[in-house]
C-alpha positions, 0 to 999 in steps of 0.5 A: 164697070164689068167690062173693064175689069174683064179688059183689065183681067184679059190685059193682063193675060196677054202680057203674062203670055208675052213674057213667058214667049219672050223668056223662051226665046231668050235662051235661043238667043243666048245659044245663037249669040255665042262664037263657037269658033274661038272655044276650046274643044270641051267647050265646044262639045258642051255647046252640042250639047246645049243646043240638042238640050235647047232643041229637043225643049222647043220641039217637044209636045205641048200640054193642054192650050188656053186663049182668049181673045177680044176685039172690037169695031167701032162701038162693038166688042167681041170676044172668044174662048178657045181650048187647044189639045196641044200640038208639038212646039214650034221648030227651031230652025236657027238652032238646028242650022247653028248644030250643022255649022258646029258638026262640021266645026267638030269634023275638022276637029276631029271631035265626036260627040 
């Protein structure tokens, strides 16, 4: 019976940090999603400057990481506890690579940011 609710509570936990990674790529989707060629160019200046805001979100220090993790062969379960000291976040490359395409979009324009 202690073992289920452990599997139930560790369950859970996963689908918590699944949502959370989810809810983060979510708004990198939305950046990418957008057609920068047809804006205006305050629209466009604003678009910069979402991305750099996006940016600079994804790649700042992390604070202190929790895991936990089960597995199982056969009749075996096994499970660990680990603690992380945090660590810079993961990079956005699509958005950088989206920022390079819109400066030069702003070159032609003659918009400096």
């Amino acid at each position: 019976m202690m073992k289920i609710k452990i599997n139930v509570a560790i369950g859970i936990l996963v689908i918590f940090a699944a949502l959370i990674i989810a809810g983060c790529a979510g708004k990198s989707t939305e950046l990418l999603a957008e057609d920068y060629k047809k804006m205006s160019n305050e629209q466009i200046l604003e678009y910069f400057y979402r991305l750099n805001d996006e940016i600079e979100k994804q790649e700042k220090q992390s604070g202190p990481s929790f895991g936990i993790g089960v597995g199982g062969i056969g009749r075996g379960v096994g499970g660990g506890v680990g603690v992380g000291t945090g660590g810079t976040g993961y990079t956005a490359e699509d958005l950088r690579q989206r920022r390079i395409e819109l400066r030069m979009e702003m070159k032609k324009r003659n918009i400096n940011p």
